[in-house]
C-alpha positions in Angstrom: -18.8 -0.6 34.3 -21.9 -1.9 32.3 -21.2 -2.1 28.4 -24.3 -0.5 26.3 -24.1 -1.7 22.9 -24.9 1.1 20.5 -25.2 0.6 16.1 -26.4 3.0 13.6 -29.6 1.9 11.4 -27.7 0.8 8.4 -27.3 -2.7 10.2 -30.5 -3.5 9.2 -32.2 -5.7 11.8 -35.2 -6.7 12.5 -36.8 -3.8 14.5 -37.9 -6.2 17.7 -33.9 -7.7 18.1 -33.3 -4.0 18.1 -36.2 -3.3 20.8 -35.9 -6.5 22.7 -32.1 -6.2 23.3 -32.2 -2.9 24.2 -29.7 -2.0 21.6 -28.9 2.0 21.5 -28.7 3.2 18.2 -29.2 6.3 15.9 -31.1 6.5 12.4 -29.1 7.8 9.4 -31.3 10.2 7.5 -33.3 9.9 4.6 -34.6 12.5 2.2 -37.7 11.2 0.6 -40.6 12.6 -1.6 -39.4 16.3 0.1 -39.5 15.5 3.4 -36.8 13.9 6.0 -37.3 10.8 8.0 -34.7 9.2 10.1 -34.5 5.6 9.6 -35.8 3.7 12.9 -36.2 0.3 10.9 -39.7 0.6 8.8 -41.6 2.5 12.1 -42.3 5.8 11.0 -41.8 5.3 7.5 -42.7 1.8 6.6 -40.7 -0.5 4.1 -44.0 -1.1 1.9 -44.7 3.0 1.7 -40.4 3.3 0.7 -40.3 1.0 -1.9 -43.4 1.0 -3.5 -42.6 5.0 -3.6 -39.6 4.2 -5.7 -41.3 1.8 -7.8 -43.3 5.0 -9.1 -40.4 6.7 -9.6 -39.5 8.5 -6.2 -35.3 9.2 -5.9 -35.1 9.6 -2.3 -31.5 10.5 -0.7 -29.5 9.9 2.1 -27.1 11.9 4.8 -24.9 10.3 7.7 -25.5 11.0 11.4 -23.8 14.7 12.6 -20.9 14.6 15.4 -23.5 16.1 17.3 -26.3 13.3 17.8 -23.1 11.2 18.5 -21.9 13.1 20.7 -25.2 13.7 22.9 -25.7 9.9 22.9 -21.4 9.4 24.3 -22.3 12.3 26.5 -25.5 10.4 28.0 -23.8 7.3 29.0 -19.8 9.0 30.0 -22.3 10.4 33.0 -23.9 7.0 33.8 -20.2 5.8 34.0 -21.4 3.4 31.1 -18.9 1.6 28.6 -20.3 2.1 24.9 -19.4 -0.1 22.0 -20.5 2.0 18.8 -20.6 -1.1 16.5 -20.4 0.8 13.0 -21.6 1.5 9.3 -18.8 1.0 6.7 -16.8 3.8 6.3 -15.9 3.6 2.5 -19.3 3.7 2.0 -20.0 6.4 4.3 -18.8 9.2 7.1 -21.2 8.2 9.8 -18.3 6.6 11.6 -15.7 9.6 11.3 -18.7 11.5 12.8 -18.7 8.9 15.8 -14.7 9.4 16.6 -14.8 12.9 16.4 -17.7 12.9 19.1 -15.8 10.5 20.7 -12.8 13.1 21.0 -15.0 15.7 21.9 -16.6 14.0 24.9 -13.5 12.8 26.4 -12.5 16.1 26.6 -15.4 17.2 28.9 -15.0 13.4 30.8 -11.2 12.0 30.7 -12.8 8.8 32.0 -15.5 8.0 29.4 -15.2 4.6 28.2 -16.5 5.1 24.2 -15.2 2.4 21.9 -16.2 3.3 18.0 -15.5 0.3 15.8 -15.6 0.1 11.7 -16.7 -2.3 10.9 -15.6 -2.1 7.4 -20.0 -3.9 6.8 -23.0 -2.5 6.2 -26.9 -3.4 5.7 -27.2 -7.4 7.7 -23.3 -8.2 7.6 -23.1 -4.9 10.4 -25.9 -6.7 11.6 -24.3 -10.2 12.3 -22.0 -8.5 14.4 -24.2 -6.4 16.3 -26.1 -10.1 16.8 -23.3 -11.9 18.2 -22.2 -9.0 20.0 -25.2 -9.3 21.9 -25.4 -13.2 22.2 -21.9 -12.6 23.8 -23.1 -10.0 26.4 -25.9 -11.8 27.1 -23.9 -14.8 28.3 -21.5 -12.5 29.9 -18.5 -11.9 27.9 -16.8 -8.7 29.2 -16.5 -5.3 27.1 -12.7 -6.6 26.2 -14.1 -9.7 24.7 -16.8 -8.6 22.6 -14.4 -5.9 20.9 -11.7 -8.5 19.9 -14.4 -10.5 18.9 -15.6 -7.7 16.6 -12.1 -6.8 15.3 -11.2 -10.7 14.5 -13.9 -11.5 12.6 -15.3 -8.7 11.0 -13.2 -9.3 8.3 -14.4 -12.9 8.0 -18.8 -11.1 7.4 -19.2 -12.6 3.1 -21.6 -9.6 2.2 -22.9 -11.2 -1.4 -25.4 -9.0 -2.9 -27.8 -9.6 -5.9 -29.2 -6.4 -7.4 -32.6 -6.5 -9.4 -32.6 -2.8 -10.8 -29.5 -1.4 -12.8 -30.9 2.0 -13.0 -30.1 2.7 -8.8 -26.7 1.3 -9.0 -26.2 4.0 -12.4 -27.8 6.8 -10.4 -24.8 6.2 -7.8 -22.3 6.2 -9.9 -21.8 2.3 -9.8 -22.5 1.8 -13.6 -22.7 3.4 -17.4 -26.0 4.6 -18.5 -24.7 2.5 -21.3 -24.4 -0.5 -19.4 -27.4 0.0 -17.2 -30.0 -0.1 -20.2 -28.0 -3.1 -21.9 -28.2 -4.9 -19.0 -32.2 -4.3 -18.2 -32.8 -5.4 -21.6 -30.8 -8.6 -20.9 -31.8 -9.6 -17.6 -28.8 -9.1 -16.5 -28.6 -9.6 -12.2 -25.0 -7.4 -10.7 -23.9 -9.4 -7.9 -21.9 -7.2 -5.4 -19.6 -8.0 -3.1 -17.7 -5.5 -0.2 -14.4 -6.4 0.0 -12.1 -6.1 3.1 -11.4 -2.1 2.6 -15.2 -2.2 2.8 -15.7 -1.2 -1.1 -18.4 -2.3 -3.2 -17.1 -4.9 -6.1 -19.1 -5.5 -9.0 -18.3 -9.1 -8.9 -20.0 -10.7 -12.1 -23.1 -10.4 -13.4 -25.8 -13.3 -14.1 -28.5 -13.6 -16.6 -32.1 -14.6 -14.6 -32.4 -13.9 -11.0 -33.2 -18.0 -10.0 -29.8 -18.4 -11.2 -28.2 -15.0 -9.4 -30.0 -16.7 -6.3 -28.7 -20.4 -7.0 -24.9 -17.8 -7.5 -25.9 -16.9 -3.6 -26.1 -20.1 -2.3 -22.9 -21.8 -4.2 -21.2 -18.5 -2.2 -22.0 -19.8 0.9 -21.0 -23.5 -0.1 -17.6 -22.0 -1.2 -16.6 -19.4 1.5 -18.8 -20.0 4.8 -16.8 -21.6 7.5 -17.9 -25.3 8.1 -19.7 -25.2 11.4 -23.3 -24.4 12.2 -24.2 -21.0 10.8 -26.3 -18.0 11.8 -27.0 -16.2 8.3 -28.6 -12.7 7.8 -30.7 -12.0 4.4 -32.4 -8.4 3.6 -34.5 -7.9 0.7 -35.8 -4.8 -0.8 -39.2 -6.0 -0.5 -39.3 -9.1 -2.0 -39.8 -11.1 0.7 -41.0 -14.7 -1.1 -37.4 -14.5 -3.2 -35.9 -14.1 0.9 -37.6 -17.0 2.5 -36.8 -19.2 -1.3 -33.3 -18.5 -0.2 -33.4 -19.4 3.2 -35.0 -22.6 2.5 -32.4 -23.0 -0.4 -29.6 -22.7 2.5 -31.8 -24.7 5.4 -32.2 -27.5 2.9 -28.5 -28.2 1.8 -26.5 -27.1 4.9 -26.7 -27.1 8.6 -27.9 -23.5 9.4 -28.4 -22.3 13.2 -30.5 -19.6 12.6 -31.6 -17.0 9.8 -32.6 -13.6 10.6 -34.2 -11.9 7.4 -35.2 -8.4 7.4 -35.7 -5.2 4.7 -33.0 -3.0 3.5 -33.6 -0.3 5.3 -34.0 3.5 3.9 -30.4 4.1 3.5 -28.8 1.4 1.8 -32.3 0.7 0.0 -32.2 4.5 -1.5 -28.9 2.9 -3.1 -29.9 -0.5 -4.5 -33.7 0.0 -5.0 -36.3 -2.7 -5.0 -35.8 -6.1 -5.7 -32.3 -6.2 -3.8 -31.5 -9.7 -2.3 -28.6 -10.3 -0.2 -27.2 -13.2 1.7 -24.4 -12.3 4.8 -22.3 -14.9 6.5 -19.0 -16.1 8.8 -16.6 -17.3 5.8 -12.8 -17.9 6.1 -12.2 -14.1 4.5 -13.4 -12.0 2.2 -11.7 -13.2 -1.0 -14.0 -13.2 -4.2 
């Protein structure tokens, strides 16, 4: 059976890996300035027209994909006697995934022999994306469905998600934070690093004064807690891409780094942490913070 690799758009790639690899996926949806887009990473609504948007004030929204788009999609490829791997969007943070294995259910229903496997990943925004990236480096050079799902399920819970946040008022709008907290902290300077831990929860870790120094706090996380051998690393920025490629030559010039793949935060998980978000994902030994 062939294995199609399916992820949702809360992995965050870059739009070409997505294109190029032929990677199935379906956009989570995104209310914004009265209208809903689904998020097909920056083509029909572009990063620059998102985030500037919220700069001037627009609160867009988000919802998870239905059981039903799933379930269309598991439908498609249970009669093309394909094997799908739904590689998937954190489910503490959101349902998307309980929508996936209730389509699953449904479909195996109609066709016994459908071969769906729906994985959460306990990850979100690039740290899903790792995994979808060396889930497809391993299909490419022919690792069988078997071996990319244990791959998945050891190491998922090894993807360091460290996260710098630039605006307060986004994380206090979720529920994250105190109004109280969120002004103190604005007038301060004051940069939340979050972390998801291995129930796939966001931890409000510390919090640094300066955002060269919540970078430099980025950087001595990967000196701590990746694994020592050479490194592919995923960064997504909430359009600030200068502060991205400072980090990446931050980590290229101290360490030996395979490869770094840097890309937005997409409409979802951007709705959530606003502009200015920087994050850094990684292979560490755990997740311990």
């Amino acid at each position: 059976m062939e294995t199609v690799l399916m992820t949702d758009s809360s992995c965050d790639m870059p739009r070409k890996f997505i294109e190029e690899n032929n990677i199935q996926f379906l956009g989570l949806t995104c209310f914004y300035k009265g209208k809903a887009y689904e998020d097909d990473f920056g083509k029909t609504l572009t990063y620059k027209e998102f985030y500037d948007g919220m700069r001037h004030g627009e609160m867009p929204y988000t919802s998870q994909i239905n059981v039903y788009r799933f379930a269309e999609v598991f439908e498609k490829f249970a009669k093309e006697k394909k094997s799908v791997i739904y590689i998937g969007f954190d489910s503490a943070i959101s349902g998307t995934v309980q929508s996936a294995a209730t389509a699953k259910n449904e479909v195996l229903e109609k066709y016994p022999d459908a071969d769906i496997t729906v994985i959460d990943t306990k990850s979100a925004c690039v740290g899903q994306g790792l995994l979808v990236y060396y889930a497809c480096e391993m299909l490419k050079n022919g690792a069988s469905k078997n071996e990319i799902i244990n791959f998945i399920n050891q190491n998922m819970l090894k993807v360091n998600h460290w996260f710098m946040v630039e605006d307060l008022f986004h994380l206090k709008r979720g529920g994250r934070i105190s109004a109280t907290k969120a002004y103190v902290g604005s007038i301060l300077n004051i940069k939340p690093i979050i972390f998801i831990n291995d129930k796939g929860e966001l931890i409000n870790v510390t919090n640094i004064r300066g955002r060269n120094r919540g970078m430099k706090y980025l950087v001595d996380m990967f000196r701590e807690k990746a694994v020592p051998h050479e490194q592919v690393v995923t960064i997504s920025h909430g359009d600030c891409e200068e502060d991205a490629l400072a980090l990446k030559d931050m980590l290229t010039s101290q360490f030996n780094i395979k490869k770094v793949i840097i890309n937005p935060v997409g409409l979802v998980l951007g709705s959530h942490v606003g502009p200015g978000m920087l994050s850094l994902c990684f292979l560490g030994k755990d997740r311990s913070y």
